[in-house]
Jmol script that loads the backbone (N, CA, C; Angstrom):
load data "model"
ATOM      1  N   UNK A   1       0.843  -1.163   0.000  1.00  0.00           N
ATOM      2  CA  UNK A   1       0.000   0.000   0.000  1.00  0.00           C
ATOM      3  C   UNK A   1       0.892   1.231   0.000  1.00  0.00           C
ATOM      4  N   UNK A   2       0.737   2.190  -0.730  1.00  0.00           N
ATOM      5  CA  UNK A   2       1.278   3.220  -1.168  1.00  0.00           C
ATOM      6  C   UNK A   2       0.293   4.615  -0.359  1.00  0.00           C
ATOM      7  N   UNK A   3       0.935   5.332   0.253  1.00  0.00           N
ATOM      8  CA  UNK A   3      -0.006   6.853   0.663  1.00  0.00           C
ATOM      9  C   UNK A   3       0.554   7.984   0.763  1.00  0.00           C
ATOM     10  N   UNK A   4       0.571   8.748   1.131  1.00  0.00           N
ATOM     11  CA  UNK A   4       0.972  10.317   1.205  1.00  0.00           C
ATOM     12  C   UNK A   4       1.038  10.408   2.277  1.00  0.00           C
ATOM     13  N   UNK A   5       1.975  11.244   3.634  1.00  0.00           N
ATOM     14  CA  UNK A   5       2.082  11.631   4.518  1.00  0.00           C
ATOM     15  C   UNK A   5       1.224  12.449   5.105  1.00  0.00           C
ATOM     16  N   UNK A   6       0.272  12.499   5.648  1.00  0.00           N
ATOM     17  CA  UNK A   6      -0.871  13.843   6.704  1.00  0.00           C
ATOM     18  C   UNK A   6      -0.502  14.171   7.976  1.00  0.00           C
ATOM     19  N   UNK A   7      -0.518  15.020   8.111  1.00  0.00           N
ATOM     20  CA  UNK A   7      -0.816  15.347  10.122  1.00  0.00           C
ATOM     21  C   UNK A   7      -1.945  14.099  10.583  1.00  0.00           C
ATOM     22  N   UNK A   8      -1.458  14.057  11.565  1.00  0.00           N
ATOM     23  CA  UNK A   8      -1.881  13.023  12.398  1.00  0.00           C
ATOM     24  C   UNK A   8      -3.076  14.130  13.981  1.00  0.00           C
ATOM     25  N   UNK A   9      -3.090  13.191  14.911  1.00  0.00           N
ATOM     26  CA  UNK A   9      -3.728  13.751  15.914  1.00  0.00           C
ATOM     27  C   UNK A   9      -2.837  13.966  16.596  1.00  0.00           C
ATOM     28  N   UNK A  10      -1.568  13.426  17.250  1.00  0.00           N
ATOM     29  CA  UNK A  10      -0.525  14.143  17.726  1.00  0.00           C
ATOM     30  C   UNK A  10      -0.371  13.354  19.059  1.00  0.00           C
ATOM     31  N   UNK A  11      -0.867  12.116  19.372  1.00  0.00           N
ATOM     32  CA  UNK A  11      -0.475  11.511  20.208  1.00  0.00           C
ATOM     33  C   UNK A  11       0.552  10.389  20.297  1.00  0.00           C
ATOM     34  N   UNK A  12       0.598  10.208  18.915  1.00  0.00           N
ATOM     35  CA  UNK A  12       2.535   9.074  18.724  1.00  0.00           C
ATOM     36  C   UNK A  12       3.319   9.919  19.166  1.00  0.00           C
ATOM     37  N   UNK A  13       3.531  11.044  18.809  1.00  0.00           N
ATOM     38  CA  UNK A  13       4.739  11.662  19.353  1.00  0.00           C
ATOM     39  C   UNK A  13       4.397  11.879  20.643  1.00  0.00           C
ATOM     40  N   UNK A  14       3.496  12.807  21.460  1.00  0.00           N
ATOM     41  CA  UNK A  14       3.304  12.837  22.495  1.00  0.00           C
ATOM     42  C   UNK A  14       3.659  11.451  23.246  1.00  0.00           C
ATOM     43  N   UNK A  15       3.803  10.091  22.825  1.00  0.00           N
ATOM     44  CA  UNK A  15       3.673   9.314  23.598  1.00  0.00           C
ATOM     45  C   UNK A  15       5.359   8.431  23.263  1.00  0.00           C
ATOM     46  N   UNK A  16       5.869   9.401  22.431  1.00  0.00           N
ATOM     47  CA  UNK A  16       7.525   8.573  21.750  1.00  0.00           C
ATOM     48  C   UNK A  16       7.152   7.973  20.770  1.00  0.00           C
ATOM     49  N   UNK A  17       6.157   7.671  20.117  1.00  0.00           N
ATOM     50  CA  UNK A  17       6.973   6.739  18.836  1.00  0.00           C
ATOM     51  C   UNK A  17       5.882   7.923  17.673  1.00  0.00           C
ATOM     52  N   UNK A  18       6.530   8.541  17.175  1.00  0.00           N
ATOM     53  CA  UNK A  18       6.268   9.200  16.131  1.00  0.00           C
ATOM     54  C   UNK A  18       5.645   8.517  14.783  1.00  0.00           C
ATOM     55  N   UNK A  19       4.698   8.666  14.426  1.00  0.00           N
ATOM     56  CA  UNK A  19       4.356   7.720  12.930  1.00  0.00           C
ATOM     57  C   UNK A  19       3.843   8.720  11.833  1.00  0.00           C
ATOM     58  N   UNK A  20       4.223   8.213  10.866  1.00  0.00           N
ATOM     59  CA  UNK A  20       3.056   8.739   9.444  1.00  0.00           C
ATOM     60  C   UNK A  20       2.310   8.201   8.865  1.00  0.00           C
ATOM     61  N   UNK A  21       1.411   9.046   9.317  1.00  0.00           N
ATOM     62  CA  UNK A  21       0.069   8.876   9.116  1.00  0.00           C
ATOM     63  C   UNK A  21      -0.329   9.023   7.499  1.00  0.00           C
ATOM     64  N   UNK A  22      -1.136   8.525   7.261  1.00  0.00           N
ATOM     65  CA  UNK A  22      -1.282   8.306   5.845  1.00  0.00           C
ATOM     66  C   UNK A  22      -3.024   7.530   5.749  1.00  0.00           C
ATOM     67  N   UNK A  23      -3.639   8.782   4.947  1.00  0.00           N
ATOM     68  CA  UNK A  23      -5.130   8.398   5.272  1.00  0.00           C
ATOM     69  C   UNK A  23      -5.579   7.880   3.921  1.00  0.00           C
ATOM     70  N   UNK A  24      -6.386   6.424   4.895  1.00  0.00           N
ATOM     71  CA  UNK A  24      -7.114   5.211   3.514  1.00  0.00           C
ATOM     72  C   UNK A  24      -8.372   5.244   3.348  1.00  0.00           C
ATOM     73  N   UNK A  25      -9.098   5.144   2.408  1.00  0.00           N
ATOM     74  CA  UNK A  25     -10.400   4.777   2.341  1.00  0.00           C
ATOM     75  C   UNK A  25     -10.965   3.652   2.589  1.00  0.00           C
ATOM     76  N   UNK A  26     -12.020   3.458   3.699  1.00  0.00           N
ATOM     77  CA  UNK A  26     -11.930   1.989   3.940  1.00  0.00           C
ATOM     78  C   UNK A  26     -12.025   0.880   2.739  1.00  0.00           C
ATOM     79  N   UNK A  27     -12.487   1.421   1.407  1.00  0.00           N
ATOM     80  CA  UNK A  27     -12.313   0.492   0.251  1.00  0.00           C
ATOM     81  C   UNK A  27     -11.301   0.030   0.037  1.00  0.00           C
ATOM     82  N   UNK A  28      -9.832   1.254   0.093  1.00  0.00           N
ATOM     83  CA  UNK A  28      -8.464   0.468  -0.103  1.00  0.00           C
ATOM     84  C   UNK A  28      -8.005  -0.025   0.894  1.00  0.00           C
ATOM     85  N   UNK A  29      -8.179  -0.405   2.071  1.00  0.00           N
ATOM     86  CA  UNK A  29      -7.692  -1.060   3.386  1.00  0.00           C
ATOM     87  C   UNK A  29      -7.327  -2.338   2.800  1.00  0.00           C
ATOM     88  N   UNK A  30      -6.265  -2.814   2.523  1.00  0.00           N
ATOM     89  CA  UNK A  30      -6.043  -4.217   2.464  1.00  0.00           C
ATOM     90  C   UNK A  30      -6.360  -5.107   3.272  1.00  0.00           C
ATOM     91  N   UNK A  31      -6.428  -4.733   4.759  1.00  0.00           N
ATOM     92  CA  UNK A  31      -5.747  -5.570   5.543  1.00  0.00           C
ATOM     93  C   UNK A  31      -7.210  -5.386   6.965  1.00  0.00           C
ATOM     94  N   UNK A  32      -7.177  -6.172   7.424  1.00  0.00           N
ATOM     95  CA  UNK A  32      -8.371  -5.913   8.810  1.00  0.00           C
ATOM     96  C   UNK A  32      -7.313  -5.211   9.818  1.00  0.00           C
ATOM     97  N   UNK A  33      -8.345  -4.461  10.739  1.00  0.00           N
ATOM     98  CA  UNK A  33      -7.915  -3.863  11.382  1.00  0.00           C
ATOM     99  C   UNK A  33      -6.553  -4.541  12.352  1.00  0.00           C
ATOM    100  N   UNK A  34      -5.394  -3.807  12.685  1.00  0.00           N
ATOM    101  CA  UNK A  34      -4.476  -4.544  13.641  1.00  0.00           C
ATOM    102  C   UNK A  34      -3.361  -3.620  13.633  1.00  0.00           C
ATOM    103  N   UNK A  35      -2.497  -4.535  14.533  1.00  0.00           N
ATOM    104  CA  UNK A  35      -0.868  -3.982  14.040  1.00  0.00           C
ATOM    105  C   UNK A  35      -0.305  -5.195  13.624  1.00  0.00           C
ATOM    106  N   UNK A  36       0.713  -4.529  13.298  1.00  0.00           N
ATOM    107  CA  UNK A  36       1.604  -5.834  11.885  1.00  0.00           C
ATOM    108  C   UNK A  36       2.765  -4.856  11.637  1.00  0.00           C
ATOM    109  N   UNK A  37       4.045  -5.643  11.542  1.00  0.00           N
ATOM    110  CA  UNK A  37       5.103  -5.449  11.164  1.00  0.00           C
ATOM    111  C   UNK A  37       5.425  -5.396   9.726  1.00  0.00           C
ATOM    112  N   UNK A  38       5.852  -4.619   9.102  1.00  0.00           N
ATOM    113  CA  UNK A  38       6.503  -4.346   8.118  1.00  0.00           C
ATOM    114  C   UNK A  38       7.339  -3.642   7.714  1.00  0.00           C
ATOM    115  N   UNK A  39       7.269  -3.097   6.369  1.00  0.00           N
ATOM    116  CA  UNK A  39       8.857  -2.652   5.884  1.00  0.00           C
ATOM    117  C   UNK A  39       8.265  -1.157   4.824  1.00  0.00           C
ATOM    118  N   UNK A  40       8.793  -0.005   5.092  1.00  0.00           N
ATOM    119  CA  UNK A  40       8.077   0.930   4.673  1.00  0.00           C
ATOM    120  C   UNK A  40       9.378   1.804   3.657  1.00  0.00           C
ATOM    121  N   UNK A  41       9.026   2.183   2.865  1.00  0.00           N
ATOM    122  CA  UNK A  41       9.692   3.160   1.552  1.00  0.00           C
ATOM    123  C   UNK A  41       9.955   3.925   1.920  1.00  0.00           C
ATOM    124  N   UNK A  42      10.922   5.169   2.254  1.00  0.00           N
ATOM    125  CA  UNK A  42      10.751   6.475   2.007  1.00  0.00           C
ATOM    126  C   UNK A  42      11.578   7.333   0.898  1.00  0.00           C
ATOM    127  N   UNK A  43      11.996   7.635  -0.169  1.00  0.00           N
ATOM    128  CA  UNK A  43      12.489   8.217  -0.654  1.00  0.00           C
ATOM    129  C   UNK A  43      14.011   7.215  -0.978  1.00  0.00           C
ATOM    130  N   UNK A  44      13.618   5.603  -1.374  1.00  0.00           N
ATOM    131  CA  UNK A  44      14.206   4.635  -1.867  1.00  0.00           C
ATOM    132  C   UNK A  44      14.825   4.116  -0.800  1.00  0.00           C
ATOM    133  N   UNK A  45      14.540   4.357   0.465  1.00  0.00           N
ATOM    134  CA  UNK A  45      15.404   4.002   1.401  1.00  0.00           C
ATOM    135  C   UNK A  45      14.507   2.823   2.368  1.00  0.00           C
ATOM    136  N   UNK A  46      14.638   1.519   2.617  1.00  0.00           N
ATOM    137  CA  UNK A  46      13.375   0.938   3.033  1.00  0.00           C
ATOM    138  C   UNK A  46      13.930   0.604   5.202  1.00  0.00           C
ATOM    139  N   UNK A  47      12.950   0.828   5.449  1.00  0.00           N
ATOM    140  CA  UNK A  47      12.990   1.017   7.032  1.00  0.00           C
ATOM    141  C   UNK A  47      11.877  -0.369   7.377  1.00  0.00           C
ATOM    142  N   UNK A  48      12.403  -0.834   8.898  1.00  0.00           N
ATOM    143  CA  UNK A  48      11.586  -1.728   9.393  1.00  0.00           C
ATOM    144  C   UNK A  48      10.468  -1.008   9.725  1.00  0.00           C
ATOM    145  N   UNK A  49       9.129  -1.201   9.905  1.00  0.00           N
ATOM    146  CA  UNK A  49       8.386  -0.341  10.926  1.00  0.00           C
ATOM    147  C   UNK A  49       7.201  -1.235  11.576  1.00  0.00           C
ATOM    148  N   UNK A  50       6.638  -1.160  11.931  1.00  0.00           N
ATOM    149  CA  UNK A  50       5.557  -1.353  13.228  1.00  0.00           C
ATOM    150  C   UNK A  50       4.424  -0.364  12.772  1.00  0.00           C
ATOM    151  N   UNK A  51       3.212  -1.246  11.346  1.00  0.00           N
ATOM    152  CA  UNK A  51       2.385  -0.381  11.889  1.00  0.00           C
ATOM    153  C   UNK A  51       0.647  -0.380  12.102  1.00  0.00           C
ATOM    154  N   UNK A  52      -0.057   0.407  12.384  1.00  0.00           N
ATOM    155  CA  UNK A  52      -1.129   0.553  13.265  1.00  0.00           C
ATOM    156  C   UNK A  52      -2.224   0.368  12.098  1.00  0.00           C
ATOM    157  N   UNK A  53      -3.129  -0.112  11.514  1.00  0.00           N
ATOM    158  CA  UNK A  53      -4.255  -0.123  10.771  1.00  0.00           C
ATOM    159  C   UNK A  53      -5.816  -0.106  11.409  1.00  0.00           C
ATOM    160  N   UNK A  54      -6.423   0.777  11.389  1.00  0.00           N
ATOM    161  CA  UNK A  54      -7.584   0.653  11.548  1.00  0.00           C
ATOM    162  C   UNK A  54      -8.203   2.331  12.699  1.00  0.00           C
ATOM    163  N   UNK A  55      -9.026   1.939  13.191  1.00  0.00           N
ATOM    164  CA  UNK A  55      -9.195   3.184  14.427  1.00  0.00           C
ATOM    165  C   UNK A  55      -8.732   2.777  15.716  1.00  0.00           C
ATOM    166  N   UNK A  56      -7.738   3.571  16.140  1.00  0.00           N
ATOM    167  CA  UNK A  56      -6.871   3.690  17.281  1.00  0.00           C
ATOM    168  C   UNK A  56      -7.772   3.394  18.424  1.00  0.00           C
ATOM    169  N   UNK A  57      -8.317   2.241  19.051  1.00  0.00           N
ATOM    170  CA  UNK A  57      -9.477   1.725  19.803  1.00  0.00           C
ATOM    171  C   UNK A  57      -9.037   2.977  21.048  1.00  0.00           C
ATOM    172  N   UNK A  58      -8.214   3.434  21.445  1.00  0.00           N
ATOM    173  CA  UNK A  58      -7.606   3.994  22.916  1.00  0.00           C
ATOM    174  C   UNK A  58      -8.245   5.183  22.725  1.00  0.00           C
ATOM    175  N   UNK A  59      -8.436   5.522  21.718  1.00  0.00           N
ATOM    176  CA  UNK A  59      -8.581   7.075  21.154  1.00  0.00           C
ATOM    177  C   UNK A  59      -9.682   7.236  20.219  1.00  0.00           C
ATOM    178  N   UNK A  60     -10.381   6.101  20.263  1.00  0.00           N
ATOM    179  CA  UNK A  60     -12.010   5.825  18.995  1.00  0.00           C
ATOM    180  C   UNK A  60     -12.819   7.304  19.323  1.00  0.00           C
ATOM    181  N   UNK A  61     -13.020   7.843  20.808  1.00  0.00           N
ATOM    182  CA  UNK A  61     -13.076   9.169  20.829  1.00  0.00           C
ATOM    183  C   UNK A  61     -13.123  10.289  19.672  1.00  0.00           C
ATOM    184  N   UNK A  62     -12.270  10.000  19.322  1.00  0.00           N
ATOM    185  CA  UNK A  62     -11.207  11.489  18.491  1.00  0.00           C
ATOM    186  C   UNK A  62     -10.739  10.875  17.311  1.00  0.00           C
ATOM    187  N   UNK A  63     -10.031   9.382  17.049  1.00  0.00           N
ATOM    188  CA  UNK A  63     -10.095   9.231  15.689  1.00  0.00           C
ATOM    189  C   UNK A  63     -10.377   8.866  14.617  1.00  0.00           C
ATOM    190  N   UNK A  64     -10.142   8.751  13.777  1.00  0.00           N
ATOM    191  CA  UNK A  64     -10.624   7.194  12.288  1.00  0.00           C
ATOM    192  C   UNK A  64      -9.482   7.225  11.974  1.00  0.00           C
ATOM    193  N   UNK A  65     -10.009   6.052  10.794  1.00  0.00           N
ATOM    194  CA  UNK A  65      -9.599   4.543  10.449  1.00  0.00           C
ATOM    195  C   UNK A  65      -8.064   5.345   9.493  1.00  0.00           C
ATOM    196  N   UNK A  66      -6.913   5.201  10.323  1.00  0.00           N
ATOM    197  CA  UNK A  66      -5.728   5.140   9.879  1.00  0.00           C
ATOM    198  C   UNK A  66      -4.995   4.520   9.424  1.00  0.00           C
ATOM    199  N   UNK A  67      -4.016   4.924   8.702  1.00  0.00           N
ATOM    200  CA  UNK A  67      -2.426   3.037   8.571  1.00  0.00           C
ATOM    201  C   UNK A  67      -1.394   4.666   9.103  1.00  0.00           C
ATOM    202  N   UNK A  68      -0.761   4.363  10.703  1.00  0.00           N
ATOM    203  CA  UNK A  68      -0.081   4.805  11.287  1.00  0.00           C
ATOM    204  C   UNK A  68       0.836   3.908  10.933  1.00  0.00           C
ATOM    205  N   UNK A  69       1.688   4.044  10.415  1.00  0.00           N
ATOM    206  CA  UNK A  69       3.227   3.777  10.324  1.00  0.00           C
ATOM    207  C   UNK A  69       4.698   4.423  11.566  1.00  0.00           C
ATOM    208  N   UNK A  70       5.325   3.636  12.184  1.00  0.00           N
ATOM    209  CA  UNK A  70       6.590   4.417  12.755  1.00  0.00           C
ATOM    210  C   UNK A  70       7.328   3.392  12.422  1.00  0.00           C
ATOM    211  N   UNK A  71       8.495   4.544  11.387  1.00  0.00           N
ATOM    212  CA  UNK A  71       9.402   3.925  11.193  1.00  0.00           C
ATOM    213  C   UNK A  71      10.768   3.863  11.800  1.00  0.00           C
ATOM    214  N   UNK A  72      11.589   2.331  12.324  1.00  0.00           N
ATOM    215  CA  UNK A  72      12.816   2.298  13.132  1.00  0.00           C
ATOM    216  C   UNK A  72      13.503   3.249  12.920  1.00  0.00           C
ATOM    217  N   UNK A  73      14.114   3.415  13.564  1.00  0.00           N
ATOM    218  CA  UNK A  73      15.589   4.622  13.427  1.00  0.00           C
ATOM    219  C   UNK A  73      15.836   5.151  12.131  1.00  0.00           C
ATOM    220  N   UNK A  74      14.048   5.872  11.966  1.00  0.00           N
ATOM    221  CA  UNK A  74      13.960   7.241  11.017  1.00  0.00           C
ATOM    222  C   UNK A  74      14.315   8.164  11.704  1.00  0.00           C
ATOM    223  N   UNK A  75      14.757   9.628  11.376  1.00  0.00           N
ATOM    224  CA  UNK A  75      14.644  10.622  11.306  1.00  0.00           C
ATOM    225  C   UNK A  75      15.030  11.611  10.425  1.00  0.00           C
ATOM    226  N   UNK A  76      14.078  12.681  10.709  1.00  0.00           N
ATOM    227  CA  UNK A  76      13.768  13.834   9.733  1.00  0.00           C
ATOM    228  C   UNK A  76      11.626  13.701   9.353  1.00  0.00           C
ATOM    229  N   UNK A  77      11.074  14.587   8.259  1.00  0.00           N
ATOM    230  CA  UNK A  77      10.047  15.059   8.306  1.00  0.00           C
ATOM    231  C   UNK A  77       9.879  14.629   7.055  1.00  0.00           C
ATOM    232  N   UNK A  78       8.743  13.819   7.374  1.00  0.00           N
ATOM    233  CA  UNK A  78       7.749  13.030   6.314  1.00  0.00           C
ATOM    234  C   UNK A  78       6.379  13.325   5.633  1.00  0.00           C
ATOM    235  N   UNK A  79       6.139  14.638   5.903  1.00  0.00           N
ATOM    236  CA  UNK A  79       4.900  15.228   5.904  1.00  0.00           C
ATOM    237  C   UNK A  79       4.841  15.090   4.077  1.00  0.00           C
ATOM    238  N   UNK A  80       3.742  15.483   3.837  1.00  0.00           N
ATOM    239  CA  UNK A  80       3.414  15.199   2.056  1.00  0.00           C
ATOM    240  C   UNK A  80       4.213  14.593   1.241  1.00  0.00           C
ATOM    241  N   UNK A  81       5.344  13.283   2.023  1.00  0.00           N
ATOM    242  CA  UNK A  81       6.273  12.231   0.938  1.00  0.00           C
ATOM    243  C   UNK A  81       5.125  11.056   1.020  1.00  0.00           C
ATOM    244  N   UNK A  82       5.271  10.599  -0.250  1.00  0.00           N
ATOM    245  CA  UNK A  82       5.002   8.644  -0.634  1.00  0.00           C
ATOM    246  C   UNK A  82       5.688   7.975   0.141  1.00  0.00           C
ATOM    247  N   UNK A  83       4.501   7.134   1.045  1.00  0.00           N
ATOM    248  CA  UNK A  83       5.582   6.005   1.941  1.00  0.00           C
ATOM    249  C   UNK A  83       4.752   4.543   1.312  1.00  0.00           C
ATOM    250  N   UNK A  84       5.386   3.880   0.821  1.00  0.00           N
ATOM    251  CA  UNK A  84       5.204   2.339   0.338  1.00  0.00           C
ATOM    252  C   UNK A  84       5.471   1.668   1.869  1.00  0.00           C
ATOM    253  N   UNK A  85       4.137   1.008   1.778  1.00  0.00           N
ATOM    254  CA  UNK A  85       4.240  -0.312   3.108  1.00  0.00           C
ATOM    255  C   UNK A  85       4.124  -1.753   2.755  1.00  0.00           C
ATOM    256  N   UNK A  86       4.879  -2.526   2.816  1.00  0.00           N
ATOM    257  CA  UNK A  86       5.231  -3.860   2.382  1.00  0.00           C
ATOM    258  C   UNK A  86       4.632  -4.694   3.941  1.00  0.00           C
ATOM    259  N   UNK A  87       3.484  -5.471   4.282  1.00  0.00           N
ATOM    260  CA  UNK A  87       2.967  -5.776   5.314  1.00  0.00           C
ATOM    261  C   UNK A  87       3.435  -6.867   5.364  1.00  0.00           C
ATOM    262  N   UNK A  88       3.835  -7.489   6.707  1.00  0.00           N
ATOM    263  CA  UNK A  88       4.885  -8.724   6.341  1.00  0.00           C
ATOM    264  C   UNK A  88       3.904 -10.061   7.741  1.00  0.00           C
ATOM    265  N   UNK A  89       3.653  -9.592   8.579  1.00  0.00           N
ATOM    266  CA  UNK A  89       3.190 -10.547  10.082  1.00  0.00           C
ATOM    267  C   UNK A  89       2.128  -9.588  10.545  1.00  0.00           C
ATOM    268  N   UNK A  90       0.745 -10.421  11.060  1.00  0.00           N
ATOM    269  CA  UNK A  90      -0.105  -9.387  11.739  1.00  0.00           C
ATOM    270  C   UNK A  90       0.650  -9.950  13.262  1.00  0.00           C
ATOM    271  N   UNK A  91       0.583  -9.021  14.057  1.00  0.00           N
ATOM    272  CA  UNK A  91       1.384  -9.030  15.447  1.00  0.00           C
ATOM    273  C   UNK A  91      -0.089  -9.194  16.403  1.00  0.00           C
ATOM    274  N   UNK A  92      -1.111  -8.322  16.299  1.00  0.00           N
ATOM    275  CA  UNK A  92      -2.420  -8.293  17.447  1.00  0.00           C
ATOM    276  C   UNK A  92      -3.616  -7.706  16.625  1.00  0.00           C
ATOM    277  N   UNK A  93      -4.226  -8.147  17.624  1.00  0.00           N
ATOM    278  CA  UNK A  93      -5.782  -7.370  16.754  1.00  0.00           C
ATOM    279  C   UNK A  93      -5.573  -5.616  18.042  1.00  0.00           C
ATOM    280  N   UNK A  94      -6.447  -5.064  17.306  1.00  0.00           N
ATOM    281  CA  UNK A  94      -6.517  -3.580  17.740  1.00  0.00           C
ATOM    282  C   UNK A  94      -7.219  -4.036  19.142  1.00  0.00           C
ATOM    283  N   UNK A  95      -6.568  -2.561  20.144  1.00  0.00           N
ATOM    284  CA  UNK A  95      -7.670  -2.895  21.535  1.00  0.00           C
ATOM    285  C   UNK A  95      -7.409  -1.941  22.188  1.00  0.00           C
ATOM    286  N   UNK A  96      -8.397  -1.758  22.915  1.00  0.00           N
ATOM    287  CA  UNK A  96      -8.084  -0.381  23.655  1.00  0.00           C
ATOM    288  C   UNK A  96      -7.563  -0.432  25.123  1.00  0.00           C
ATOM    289  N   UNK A  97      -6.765   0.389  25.674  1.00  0.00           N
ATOM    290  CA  UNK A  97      -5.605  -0.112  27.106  1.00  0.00           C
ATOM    291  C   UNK A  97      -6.514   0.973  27.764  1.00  0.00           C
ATOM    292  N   UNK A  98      -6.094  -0.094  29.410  1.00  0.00           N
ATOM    293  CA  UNK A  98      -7.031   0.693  30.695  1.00  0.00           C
ATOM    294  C   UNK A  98      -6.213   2.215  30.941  1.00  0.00           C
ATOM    295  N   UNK A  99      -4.534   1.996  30.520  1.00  0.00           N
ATOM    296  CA  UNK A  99      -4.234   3.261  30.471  1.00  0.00           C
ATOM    297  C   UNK A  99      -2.751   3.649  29.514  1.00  0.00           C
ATOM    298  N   UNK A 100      -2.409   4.351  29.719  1.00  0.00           N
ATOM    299  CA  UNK A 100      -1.398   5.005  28.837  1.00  0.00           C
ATOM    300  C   UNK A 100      -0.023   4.402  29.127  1.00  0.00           C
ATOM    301  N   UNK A 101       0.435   3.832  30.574  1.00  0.00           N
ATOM    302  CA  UNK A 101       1.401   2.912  30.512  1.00  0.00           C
ATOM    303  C   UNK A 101       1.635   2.034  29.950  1.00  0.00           C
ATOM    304  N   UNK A 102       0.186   1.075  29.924  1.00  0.00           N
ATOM    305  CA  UNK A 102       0.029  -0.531  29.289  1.00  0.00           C
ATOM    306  C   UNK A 102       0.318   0.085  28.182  1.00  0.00           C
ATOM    307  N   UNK A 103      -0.445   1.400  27.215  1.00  0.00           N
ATOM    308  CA  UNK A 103      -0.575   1.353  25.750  1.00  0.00           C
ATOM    309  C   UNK A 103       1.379   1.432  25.298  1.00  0.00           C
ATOM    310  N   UNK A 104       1.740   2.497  26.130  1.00  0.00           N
ATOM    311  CA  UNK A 104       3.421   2.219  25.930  1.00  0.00           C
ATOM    312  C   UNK A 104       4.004   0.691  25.843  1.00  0.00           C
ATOM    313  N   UNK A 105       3.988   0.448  26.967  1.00  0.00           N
ATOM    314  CA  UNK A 105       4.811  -1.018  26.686  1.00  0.00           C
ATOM    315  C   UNK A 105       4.126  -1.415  26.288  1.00  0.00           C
ATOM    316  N   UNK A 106       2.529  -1.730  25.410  1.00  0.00           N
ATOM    317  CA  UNK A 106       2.559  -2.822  24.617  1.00  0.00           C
ATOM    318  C   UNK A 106       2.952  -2.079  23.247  1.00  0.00           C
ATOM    319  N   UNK A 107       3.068  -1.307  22.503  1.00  0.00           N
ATOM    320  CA  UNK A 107       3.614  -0.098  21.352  1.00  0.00           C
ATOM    321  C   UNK A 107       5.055  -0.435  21.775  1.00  0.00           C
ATOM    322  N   UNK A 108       5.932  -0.743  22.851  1.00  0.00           N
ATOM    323  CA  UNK A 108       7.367  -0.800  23.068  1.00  0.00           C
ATOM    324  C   UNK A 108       7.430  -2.417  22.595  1.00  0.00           C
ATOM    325  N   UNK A 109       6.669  -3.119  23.008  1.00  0.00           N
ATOM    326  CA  UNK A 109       7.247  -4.886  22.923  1.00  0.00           C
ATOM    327  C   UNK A 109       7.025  -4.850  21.266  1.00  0.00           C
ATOM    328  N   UNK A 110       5.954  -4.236  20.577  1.00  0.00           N
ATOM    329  CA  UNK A 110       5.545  -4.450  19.352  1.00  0.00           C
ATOM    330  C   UNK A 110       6.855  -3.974  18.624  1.00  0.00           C
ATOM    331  N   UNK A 111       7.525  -2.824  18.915  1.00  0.00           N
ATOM    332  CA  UNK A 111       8.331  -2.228  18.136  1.00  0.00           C
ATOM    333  C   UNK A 111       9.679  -2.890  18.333  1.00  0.00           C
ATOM    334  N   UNK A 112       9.917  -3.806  18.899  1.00  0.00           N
ATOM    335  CA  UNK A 112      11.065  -4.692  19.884  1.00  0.00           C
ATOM    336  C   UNK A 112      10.837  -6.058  19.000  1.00  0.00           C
ATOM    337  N   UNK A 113       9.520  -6.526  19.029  1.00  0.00           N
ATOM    338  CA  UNK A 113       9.616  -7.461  18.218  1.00  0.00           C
ATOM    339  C   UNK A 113       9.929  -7.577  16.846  1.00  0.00           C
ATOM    340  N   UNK A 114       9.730  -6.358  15.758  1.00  0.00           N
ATOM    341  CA  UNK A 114       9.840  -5.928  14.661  1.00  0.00           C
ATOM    342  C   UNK A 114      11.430  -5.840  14.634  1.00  0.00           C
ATOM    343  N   UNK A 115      11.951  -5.117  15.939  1.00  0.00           N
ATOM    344  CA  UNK A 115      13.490  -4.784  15.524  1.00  0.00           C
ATOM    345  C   UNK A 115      14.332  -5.871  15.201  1.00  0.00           C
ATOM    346  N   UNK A 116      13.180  -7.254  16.474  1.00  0.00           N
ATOM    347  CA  UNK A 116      14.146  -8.585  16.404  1.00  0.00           C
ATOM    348  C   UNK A 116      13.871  -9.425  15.352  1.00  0.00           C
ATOM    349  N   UNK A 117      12.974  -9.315  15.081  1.00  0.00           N
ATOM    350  CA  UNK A 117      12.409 -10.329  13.611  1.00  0.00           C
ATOM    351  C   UNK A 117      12.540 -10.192  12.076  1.00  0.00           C
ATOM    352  N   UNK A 118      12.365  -8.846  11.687  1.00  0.00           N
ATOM    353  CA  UNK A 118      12.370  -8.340  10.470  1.00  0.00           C
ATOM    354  C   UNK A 118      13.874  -7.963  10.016  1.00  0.00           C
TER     355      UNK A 118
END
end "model"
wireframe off; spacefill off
backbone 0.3
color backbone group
């Protein structure tokens, strides 16, 4: 799946893991809602990443149906680039955490497992 970079709602970073966001129509959704490890494009350069599909259950509040991408030991600003996502393992189904610690370490083991596997 191929998308364009958008502003997001602003809670990956608020919470450390920064992603790009990249908005789907639920027609092109490949994939059911989850997280899943894969391997993402940016400007020919391909990165592991960890990422988020569907509505952020923690935050169903405030958002819709995303493919949040964070990619490993990116940096720099991704805003209006093409990021190609190559989906490789679904890791969990989506769910919403009693609080903002659990949602960290489970977003930390997910991104840990990607570093060790992929």
């Amino acid at each position: 799946m191929t998308g364009t970079v958008e502003p997001g709602r602003g809670e990956g970073a608020d919470l450390g893991f920064r992603t790009a966001n990249l908005a789907v129509p639920d027609q092109l959704r490949p994939l059911g809602d989850g997280v899943y490890a894969a391997y993402a494009q940016v400007d020919g350069t391909r990165y592991k990443a960890a990422v988020n599909v569907g509505v952020a259950a923690t935050f169903a509040d405030r958002a819709t149906a995303t493919c949040e991408v964070h990619l490993l030991d990116f940096a720099g600003d991704l805003y209006g680039k093409p990021v190609k996502v190559e989906f490789l393992h679904w890791l969990r189904p989506m769910r919403k955490f009693d609080d903002v610690e659990e949602l960290i370490a489970t977003v930390k083991g997910n991104i840990q497992w990607v570093r060790e596997n992929l």
